[in-house]
C-alpha positions as CSV (number, residue, x, y, z in Angstrom):
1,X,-15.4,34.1,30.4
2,X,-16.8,33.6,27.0
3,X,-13.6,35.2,25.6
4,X,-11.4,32.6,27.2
5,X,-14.0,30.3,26.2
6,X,-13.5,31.4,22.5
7,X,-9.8,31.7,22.5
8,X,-9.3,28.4,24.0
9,X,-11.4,27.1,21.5
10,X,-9.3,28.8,18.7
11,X,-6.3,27.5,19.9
12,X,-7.4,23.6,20.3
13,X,-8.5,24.1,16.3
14,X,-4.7,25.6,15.4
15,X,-3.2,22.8,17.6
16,X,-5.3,19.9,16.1
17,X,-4.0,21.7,12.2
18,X,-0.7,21.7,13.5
19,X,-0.7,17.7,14.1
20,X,-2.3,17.7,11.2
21,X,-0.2,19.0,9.5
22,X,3.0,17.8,10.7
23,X,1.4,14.1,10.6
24,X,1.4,14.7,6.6
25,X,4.6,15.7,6.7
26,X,6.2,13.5,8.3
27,X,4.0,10.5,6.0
28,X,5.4,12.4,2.5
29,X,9.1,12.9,3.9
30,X,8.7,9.2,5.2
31,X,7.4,8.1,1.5
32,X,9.4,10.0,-0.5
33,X,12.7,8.5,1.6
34,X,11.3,4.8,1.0
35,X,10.9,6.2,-2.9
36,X,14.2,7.3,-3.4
37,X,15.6,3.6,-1.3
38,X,13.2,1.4,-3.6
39,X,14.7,3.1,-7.1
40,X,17.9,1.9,-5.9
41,X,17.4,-1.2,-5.4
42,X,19.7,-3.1,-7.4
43,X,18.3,-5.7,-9.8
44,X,19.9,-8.8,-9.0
45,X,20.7,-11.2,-12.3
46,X,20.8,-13.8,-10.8
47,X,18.5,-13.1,-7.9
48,X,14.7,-15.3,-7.7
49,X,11.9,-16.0,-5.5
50,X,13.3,-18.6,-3.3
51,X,16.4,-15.8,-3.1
52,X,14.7,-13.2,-1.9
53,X,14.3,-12.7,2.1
54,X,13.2,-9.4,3.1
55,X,13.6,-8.4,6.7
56,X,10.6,-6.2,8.9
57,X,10.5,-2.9,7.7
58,X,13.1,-3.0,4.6
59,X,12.2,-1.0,1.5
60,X,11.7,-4.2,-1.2
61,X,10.2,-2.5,-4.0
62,X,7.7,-0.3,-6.0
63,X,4.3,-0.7,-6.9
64,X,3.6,1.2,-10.0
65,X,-0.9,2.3,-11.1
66,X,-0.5,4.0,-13.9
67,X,-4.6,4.9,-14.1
68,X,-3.9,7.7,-10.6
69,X,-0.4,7.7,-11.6
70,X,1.1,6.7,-8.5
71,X,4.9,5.2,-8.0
72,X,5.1,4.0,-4.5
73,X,7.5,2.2,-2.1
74,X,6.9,-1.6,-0.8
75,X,7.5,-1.9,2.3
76,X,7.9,-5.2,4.5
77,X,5.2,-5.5,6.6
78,X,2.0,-4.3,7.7
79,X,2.5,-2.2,11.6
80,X,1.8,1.5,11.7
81,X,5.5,2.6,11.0
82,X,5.7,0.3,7.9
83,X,2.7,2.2,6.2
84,X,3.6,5.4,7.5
85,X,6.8,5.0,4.8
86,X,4.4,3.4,2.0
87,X,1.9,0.3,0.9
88,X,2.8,-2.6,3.5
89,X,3.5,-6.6,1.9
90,X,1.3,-9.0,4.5
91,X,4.1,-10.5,6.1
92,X,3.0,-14.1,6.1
93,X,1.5,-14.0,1.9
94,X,4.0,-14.6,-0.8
95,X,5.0,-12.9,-3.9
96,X,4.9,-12.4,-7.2
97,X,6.2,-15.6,-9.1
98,X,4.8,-17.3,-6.3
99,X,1.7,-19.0,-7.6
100,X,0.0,-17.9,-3.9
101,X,-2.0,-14.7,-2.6
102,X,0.4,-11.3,-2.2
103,X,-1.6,-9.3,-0.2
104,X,-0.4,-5.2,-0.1
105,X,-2.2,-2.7,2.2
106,X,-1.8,0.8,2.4
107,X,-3.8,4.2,4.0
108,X,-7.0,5.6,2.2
109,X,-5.7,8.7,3.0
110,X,-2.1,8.4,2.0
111,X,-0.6,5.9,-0.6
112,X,-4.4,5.5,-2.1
113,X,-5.7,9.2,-1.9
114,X,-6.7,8.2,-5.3
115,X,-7.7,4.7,-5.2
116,X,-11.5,5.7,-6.2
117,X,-10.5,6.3,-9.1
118,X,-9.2,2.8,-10.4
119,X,-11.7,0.7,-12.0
120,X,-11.9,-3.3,-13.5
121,X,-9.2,-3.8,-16.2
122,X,-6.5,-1.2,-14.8
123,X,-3.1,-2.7,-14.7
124,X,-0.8,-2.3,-11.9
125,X,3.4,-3.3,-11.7
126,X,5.1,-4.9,-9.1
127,X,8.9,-4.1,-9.2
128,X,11.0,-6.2,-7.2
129,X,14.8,-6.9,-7.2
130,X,14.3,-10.1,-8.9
131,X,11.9,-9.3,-11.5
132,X,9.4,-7.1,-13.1
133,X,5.1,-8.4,-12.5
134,X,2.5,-6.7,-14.3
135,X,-1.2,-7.4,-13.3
136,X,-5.4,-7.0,-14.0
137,X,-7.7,-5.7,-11.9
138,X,-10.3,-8.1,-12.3
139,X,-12.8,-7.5,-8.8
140,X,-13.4,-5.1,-6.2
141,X,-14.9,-5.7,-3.1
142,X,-16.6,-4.0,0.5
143,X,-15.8,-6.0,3.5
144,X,-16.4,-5.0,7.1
145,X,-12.7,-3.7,8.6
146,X,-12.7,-7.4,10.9
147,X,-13.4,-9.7,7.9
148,X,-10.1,-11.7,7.5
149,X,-11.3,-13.9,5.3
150,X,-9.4,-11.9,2.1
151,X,-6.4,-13.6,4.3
152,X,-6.1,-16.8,2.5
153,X,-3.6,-19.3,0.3
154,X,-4.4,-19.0,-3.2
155,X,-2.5,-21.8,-4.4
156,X,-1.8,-22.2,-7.4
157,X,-3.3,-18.9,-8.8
158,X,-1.0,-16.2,-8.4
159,X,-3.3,-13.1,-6.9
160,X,-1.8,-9.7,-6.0
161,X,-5.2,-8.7,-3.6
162,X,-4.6,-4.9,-1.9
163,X,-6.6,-3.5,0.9
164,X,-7.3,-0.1,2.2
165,X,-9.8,1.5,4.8
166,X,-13.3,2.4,2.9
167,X,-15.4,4.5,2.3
168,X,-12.3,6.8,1.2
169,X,-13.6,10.0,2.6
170,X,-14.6,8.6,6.0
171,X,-13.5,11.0,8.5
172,X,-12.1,8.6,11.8
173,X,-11.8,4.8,11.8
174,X,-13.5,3.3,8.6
175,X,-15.7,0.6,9.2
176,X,-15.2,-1.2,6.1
177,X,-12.5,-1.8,3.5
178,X,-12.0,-1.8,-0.3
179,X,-10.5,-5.2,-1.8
180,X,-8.8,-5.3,-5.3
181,X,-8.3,-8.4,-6.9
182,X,-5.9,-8.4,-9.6
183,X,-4.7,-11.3,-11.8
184,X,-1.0,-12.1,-13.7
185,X,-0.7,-10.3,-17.0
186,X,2.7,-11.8,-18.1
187,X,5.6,-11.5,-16.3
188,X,7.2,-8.1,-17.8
189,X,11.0,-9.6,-16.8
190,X,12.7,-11.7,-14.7
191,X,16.6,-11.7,-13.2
């Protein structure tokens, strides 16, 4: 009995690395074909803000931190299968050249593996088809995971705010999450 025990038991762990495994796999094939869609996105000349109208789940740009040297996809929304391809844009926040709140989100343990390593007075890029938007990190914050309040109109500031799970090696459901707050540089170009 205790050898079935113990070979049940070893076979549960292999199965639970297995999902594990092909759960990362999936994610990086998933990111790396948003990736390769978002660096082909044609810059539009003649494109701007009041132009642009993303649909669900399209590919609509790149957001580039040079600090963890990261180059990832921007995806249309927030659900599950929009961050399994890269960092989500909050649906109903606006973007850059807006003058409002653009709010990103992405996994912890994914698109901002890295993310403890970025610090006040990094600079992050926001490539979209109609233009080029280069920002500060000015704050970082904790909130609980239910506090919406980082939700809001930021009109007329302009504030790219992104938000992952936190703490970043919490094993499960994280019961808090990590706010940056990060301000217009200058606008690097516009179409």
């Amino acid at each position: 009995m205790q050898k079935f025990i113990g070979i049940f038991i070893l076979l549960t762990g292999i199965g639970f690395i297995a999902a594990s495994g092909y759960e990362l796999w999936n994610y990086y094939t998933g990111q790396k074909q948003a990736l390769k869609e978002a660096d082909t996105i044609p810059k539009e000349k003649k494109m701007t803000i009041s132009d642009f109208k993303p649909r669900k789940g399209e590919v609509i740009g790149k957001l580039l931190i040079p600090i963890i040297d990261a180059k990832l996809p921007i995806i249309e929304g927030t659900e599950e299968d929009d961050l399994e391809k890269g960092v989500g844009h909050y649906r109903t926040t606006g973007f850059p050249g807006g003058n409002d709140q653009i709010l990103l989100s992405g996994h912890r343990d994914t698109v901002f593996k890295r993310f403890n390593e970025i610090k006040i007075g990094d600079h992050l890029t926001v490539e979209l088809p109609y233009g080029k938007f280069e920002y500060e990190i000015k704050e970082t914050k904790i909130v609980s995971a239910d506090d919406t309040t980082v939700i809001r109109s930021t009109v007329p500031n302009e504030v790219l705010t992104i938000s992952t799970c936190y703490p970043f090696r919490y094993i499960g459901n994280a019961p808090d999450r990590f706010i940056v707050y990060a301000y217009p540089v200058e606008q690097i170009s516009k179409r």
